[in-house]
N, C-alpha and C positions, 0 to 999 in steps of 0.2 A: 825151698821156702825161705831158709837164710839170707840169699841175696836180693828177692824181691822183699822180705821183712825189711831190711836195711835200704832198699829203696823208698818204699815207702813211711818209715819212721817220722822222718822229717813234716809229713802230712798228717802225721797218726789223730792228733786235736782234731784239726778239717774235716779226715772221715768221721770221727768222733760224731761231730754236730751234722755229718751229713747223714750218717746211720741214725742217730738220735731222731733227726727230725722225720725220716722214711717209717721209724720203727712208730711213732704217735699216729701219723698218717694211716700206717698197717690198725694201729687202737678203734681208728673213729672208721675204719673200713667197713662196719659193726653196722654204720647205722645204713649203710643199701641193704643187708640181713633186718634189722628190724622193720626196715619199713618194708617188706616182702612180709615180714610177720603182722605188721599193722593193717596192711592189706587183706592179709586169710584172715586175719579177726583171731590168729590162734599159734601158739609157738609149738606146738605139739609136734609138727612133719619136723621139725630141726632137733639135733641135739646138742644140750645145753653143756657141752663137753667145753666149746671154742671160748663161750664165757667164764664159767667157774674156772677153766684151765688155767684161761687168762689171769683171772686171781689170784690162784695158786703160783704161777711160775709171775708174777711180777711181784709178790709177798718174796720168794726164793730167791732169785736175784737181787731184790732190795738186799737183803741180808749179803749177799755175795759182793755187790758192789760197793758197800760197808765196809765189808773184810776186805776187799781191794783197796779201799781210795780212790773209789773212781767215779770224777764226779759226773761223767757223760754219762753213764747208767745210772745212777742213782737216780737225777733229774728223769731220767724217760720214764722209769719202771715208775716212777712216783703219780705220773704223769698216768699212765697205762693202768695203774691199778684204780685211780678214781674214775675213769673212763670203764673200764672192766665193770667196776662194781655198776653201774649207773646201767650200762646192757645190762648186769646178770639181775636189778632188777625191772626192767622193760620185759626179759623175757617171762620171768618169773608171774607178770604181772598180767600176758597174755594167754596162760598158760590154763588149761581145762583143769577143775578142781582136784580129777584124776588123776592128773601128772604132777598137782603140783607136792604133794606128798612126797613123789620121789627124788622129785628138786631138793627140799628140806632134807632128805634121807643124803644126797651125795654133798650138800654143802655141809652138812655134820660130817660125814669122814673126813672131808677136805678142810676143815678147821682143825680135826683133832690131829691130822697128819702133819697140818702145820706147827701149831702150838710143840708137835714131839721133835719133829725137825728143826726149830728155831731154836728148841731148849737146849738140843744136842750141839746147835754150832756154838753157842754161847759159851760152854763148856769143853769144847773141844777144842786142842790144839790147832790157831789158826793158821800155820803152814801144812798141817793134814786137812783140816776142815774145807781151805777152798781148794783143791783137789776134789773132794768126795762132794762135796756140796756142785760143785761144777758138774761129776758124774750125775749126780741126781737130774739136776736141772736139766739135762741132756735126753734121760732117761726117758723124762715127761714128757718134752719135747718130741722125739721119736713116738711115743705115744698119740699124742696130742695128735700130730701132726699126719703121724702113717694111721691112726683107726678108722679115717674114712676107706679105708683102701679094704678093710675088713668085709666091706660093704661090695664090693666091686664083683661077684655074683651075681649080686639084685642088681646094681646097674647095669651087668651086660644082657638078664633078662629082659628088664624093663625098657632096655635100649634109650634108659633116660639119667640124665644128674642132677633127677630131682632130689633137693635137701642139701646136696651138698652147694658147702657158701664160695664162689666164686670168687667175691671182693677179698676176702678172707687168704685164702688160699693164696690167690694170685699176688697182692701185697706180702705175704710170709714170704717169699720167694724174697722178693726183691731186698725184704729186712735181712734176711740168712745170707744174701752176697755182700749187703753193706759190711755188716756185723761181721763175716768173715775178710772179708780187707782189714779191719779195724785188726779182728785179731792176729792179722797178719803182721801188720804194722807193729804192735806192741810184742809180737812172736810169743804169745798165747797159742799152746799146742792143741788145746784141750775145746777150749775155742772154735778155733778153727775146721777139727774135727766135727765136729757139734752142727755147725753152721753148713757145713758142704754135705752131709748127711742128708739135714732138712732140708735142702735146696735138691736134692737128690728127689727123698719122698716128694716134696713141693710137684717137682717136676711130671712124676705120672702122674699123680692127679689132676695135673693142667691139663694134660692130653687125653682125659678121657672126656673133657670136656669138648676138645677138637675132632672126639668121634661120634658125640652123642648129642643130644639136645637137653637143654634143660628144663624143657618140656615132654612130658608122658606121653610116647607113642600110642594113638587111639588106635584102638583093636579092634576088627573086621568081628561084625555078628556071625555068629557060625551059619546065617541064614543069610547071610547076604548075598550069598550067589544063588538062590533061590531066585523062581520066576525071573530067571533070564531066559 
């Protein structure tokens, strides 16, 4: 990784703005997922995981790319979190009176995790802080990113991908190689770790899209071979 870092250094800006501009693109991937939700008339079949996450890991990274100096993340995440917010409320807004309780229920922990998270980097030694703050962001990401796969039972029953977000997914991919050049480029270990991971998860979840339809396989009435 040393000798391609040092290759590419000299371009480290270029990818900058070229990761920067793919990662906004991956933000506004959002609206073919809402306008599927504008359609059903209902956000309920999706999980509001890919929005609030959203929030959360571009509030974290704001914070990280502070404690870096680094102006190509600051600008996207800044970018990302008014776009985030503006989906989480779209969904919010399609959302059965049922569910939406439990929306209010996970953007309350997800405020309060932030507020204890941001206290703690503020205060905490920033050559420790972006190390651990880095693990974290990683952490959620890996979450984020691999919980659809939690699911991959009920899709191999249903023999379908319905729910899960396509645009979503298939943009994270392309963000995690950008993003990892970059961190190749500046030889960011932690980085780049982070990045080939979620490119990793990214990746089975693309394929089970190339086995299954994203359409609900309709099921044969137990009667239908009757009166033949």
């Amino acid at each position: 990784m040393e000798a391609l870092g040092d290759l590419l250094a000299p371009y480290s800006e270029l990818i900058a703005k070229v990761a920067g501009t793919i990662t906004t693109l991956q933000f506004l991937s959002g609206v073919a997922l809402m306008n599927d939700i504008r359609k059903k008339g209902s956000s309920d079949v999706y999980p509001v995981g890919p929005f609030l996450g959203g929030v959360v890991l571009t509030v974290l990274s704001l914070k990280l790319a502070y404690i870096m100096n680094d102006a190509a993340m600051i600008n996207t995440n800044l970018i990302g979190l008014v776009i985030n917010f503006v989906f989480l409320a779209g969904f919010y807004f399609y959302a059965s009176s049922g569910k939406k309780g439990g929306i209010w229920k996970q953007v309350g922990y997800s405020s309060v995790f932030l507020l204890a998270t941001t206290a703690y980097a503020n205060f905490e030694d920033p050559t420790k802080v972006e190390f651990r703050l880095g693990m974290l962001i990683t952490g959620i990401l890996v979450w984020l990113v691999g919980s659809p796969l939690l699911h991959l039972p009920k899709i191999i029953e249903k023999k379908s991908t319905e729910g899960m977000p396509f645009p979503i997914i298939l943009s994270g991919n392309l963000v995690a190689v950008s993003w990892m050049l970059y961190a190749i480029s500046i030889k960011n270990t932690v980085m780049v770790l982070q990045n080939l991971l979620l490119f990793v998860l990214g990746g089975i979840q693309l394929s089970m899209f190339a086995i299954y339809p994203n359409t609900p396989v309709a099921k044969k009435g137990k009667d239908s071979k009757k009166d033949k």
